[in-house]
N, C-alpha and C positions, 0 to 999 in steps of 0.2 A: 519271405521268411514267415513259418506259422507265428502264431502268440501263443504265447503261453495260457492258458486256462486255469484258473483256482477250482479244487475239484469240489464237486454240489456242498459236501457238507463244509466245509473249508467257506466255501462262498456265502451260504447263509448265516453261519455263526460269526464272518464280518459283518455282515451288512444291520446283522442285531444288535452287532455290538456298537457300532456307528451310529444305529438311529436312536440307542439310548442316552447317548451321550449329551444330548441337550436338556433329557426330560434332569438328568443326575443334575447337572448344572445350575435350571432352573430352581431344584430343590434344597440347593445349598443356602448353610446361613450367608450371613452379610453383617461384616463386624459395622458395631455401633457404640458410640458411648450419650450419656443422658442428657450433658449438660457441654456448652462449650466453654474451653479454658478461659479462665480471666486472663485481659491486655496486660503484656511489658510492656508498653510504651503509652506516654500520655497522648490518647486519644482526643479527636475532636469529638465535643458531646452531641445528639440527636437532637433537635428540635424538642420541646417541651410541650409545643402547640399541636404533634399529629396527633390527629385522630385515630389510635391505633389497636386493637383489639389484642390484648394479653392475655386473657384470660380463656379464650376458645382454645381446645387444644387443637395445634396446629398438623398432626400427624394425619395424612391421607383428605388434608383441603387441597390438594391439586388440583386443578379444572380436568373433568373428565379429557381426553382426547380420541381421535380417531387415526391414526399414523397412515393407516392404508387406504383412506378414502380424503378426498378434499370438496369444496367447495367452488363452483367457477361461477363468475360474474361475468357476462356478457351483454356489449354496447357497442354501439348504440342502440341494439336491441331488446335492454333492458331485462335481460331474461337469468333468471337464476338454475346452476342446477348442484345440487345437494348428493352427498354422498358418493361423489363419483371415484370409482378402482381408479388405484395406480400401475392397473396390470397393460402391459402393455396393448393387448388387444382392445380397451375400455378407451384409454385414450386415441387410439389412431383413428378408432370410429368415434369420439369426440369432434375430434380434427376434420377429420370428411364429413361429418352431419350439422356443422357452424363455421367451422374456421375454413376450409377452402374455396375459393372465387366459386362464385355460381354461374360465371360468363368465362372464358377465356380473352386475353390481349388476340388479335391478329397477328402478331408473331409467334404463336404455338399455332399457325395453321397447318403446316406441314409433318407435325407430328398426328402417330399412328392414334386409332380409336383408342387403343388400350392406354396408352400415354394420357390422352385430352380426359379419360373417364378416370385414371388415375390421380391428374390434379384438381378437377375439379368437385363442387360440393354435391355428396348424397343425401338426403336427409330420410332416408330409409334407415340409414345406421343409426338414427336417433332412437328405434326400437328398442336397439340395447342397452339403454343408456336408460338412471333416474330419470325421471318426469319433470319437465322441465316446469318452474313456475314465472309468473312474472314480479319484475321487482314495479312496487308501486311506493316506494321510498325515497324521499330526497337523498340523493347520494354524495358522502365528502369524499373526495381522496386527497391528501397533503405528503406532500413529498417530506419524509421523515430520517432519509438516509444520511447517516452523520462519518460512513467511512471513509467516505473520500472527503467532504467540505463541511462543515461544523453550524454551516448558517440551515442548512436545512434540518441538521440534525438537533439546533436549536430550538428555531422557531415549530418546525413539527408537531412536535408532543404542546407545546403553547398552544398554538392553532387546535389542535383537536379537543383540549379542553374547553377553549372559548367555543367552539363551534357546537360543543356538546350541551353545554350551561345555553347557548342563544335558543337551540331546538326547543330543549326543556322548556324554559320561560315561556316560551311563544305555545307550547301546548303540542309541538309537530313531529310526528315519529319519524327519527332519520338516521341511515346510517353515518356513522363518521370512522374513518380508518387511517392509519400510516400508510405511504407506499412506500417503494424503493424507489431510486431515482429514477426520475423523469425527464430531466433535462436544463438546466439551465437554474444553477446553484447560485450564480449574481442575482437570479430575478426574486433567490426565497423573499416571504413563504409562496410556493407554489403548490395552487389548489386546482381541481377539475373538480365543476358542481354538476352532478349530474341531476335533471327536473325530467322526473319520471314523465310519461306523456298520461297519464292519470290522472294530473293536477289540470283538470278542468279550466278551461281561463286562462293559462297559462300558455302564453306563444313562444316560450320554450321549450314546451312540455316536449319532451324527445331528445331534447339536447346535452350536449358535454362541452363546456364552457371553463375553459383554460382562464386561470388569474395569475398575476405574476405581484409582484411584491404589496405581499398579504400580510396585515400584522393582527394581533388582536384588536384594535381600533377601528380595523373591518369589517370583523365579522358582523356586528347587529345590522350593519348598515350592507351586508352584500347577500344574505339570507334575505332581507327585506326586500331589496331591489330584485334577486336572479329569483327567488322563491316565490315572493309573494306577487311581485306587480308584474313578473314576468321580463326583469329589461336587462341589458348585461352594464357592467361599467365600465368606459370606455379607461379612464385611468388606470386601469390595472387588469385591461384586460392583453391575453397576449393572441387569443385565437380560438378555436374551438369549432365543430362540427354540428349541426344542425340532424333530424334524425335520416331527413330527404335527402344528405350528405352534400348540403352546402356547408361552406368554408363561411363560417361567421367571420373572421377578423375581415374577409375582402370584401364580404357584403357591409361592415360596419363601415369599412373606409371607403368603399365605393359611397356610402348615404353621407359618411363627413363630408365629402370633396365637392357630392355634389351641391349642400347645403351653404358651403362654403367660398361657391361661384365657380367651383371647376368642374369639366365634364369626366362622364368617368373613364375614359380614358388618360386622365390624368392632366388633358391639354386644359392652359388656366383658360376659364370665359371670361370675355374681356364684359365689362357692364359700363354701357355710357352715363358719363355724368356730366353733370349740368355745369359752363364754366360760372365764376364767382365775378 
């Protein structure tokens, strides 16, 4: 069956009429009024004690944003990149130039060239892509998600202040941020300290070092220990990756056990003692 066709002037005097239709929209006012109505119902009052700026006028303090571009954070790599499209082409060659295996399993032997070069990583596609820099910042990430369980979405925002105020104090420029869940909402607060490998001295430096029930009563004391002298806490720790991609909790409990008389195989070593 033919189609039908819109004849030439027919067709551009749509398509003018279409593509204006956003700039008109854009142009339109936008009702507003000056002031908000006063409360019918007795309110609870505000705090007395914020600190809170009244007097600046508030119209157009939004934080700048960038809607079409993002930032990614990459680990244990440590590597930042800034400004990256949301266009699909931008991220796929994201995806291939960082995130896909640079070796193949043995069970993709049998697929074709085009398949094995299709999953794995190029790092030619990094060309198209912002410049990538490195992060040389002690890194917080606190699980902050309060949708599903209330205890991360508690203790979160807690955590990130204390952890903010400990940096400050101590003199040490650090990121601290919310995540969304990570895993394991009995264990809040739950933190991953990343120790950039920049910190000289530091025999973490490269790693990402999982905590599990973190309160503010931790933080001076686990900045100190993971940041400063380099050592994880075994009390709260739940696991975490080294930058070599050892498994720190099984190196931790492999040096418990064997510390502890047992080999690390887990068989207990017997130790002779002397009868009494």
């Amino acid at each position: 069956m033919p189609l039908a066709r819109l004849p030439r002037a027919l067709a551009l005097r749509a398509i003018r009429a279409f593509s204006t239709t956003r700039l008109r929209f854009q142009s339109s006012s936008i009702p507003y009024t000056p002031t908000c109505p006063s409360p019918t119902c007795e309110c609870a009052p505000a705090p007395k004690d914020l600190d809170i700026d009244r007097k600046t006028p508030l119209l157009n303090t939004m934080a700048p944003s960038t809607p079409n571009t993002t930032t990614a954070l990459l680990f244990p790599s440590f590597k930042r990149i800034q400004n990256l499209s949301h266009t699909p082409s931008s991220l796929s060659n994201f995806a291939t130039a960082y995130l896909k295996a640079k070796t193949l399993h043995p069970m993709h032997t049998n697929l074709s060239a085009a398949q094995k070069a299709n999953l794995t990583r190029d790092e030619s596609k990094a060309a198209s892509l912002p410049e990538v820099q490195d992060i040389t910042k002690p890194t917080i990430f606190i699980c902050g998600h309060g949708g599903r369980d209330q205890r991360c979405g508690i203790l979160g925002p807690l955590l990130q202040s204390a952890f903010g105020r400990e940096f400050q104090r101590r003199g040490l420029d650090a990121e601290v941020g919310l995540i969304s869940h990570i895993g394991g909402h009995k264990y809040a607060g739950n933190v991953i300290a990343y120790v950039p490998p920049s910190m000289k001295g530091n025999e973490l430096g490269g790693a990402g070092v999982w905590y599990g029930r973190v309160g503010p009563e931790h933080v001076e004391g686990l900045v100190e220990e993971t940041f400063v002298r380099g050592r994880v806490i075994t009390e709260l720790l739940r696991g975490g990756v080294m930058q070599d991609g050892r498994n720190i909790g099984r190196v931790v409990e492999a040096q418990m056990k064997k510390e502890s008389g047992e080999e690390d195989d887990g068989v207990l070593k017997l130790k002779a003692r002397a009868r009494g």
